[in-house]
Every structure is written in C-alpha cells, then in structure tokens.
NUKOLLO-395067 format. One record per residue (C-alpha): residue number from 1; z, x, y. Coordinates in steps of 0.1 Angstrom, whole numbers, plus 5000, padded with zeros to 4 digits. Layout:
 num    w    u    v
 NUM    Z    X    Y
...
***
This chain:
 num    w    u    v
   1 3800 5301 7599
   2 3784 5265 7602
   3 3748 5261 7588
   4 3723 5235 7588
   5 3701 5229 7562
   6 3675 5196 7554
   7 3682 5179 7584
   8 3673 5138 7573
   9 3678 5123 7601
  10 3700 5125 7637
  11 3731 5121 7616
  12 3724 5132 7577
  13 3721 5168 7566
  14 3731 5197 7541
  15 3759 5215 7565
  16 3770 5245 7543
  17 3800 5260 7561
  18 3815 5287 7543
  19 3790 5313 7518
  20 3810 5339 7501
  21 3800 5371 7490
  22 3793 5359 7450
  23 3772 5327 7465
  24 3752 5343 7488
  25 3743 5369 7459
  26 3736 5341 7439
  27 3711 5328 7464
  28 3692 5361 7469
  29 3691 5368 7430
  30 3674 5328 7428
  31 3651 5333 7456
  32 3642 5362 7439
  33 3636 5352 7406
  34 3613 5322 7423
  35 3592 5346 7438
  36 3583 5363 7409
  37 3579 5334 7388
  38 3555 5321 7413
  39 3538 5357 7420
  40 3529 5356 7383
  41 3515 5320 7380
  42 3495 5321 7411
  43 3484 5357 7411
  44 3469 5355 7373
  45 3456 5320 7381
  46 3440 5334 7416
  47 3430 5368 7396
  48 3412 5349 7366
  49 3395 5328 7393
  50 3380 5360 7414
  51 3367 5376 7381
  52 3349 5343 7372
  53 3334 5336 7407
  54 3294 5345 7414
  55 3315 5367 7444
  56 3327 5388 7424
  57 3298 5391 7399
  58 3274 5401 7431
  59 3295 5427 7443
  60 3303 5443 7408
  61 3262 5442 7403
  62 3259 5457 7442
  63 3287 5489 7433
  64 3271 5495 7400
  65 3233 5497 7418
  66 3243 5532 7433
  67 3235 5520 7469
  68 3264 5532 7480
***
C-alpha cells in the first residue's frame, strides 16, 4: 500500500507506505476529535450569530403573530 499525500512539487511529497491497524485508528480517532472541536466552535459562533441577526428577530416576530 503506497500513498500520496501533500504533493510539493513533481518530485517532493508525504509518501506513507505502510498504515497499520493501531495508526490508522489513531487517524480516525484524530479526525474525529477535530470535527467535533470545530463543530462546537463554529456551530455556537454561527448559532449566537443567527439569534442576534434582524433575520431571525423578523421571523420569531412573524411565528408569534398567529398568521400562520
């Protein structure tokens, strides 16, 4: 198993060749883990910025006016 990775140039790049069992583990739990972490920034920081916006205050005053 030969793969390449950040290819630099014609002649540079990351070549991993052999991934074991525990590494590639170790890779998915990372991945993972950087999701999340970047789930929970941007999601609250995107949340926060919907509640604040005149968007959301025009739709909230729309639902609560029975219209629908």
């Amino acid at each position: 198993m030969r793969y390449r990775f950040l290819e630099l140039d014609r002649d540079r790049a990351l070549i991993i060749e052999y991934g074991g069992r525990g590494s590639l583990l170790l890779f998915g739990a990372a991945a993972g883990f950087a999701y999340w972490v970047v789930d929970k920034t941007l999601g609250e920081t995107f949340k926060q910025a919907w509640v604040e916006s005149e968007a959301h205050s025009r739709l909230k005053d729309f639902l609560k006016s029975g219209v629908l």
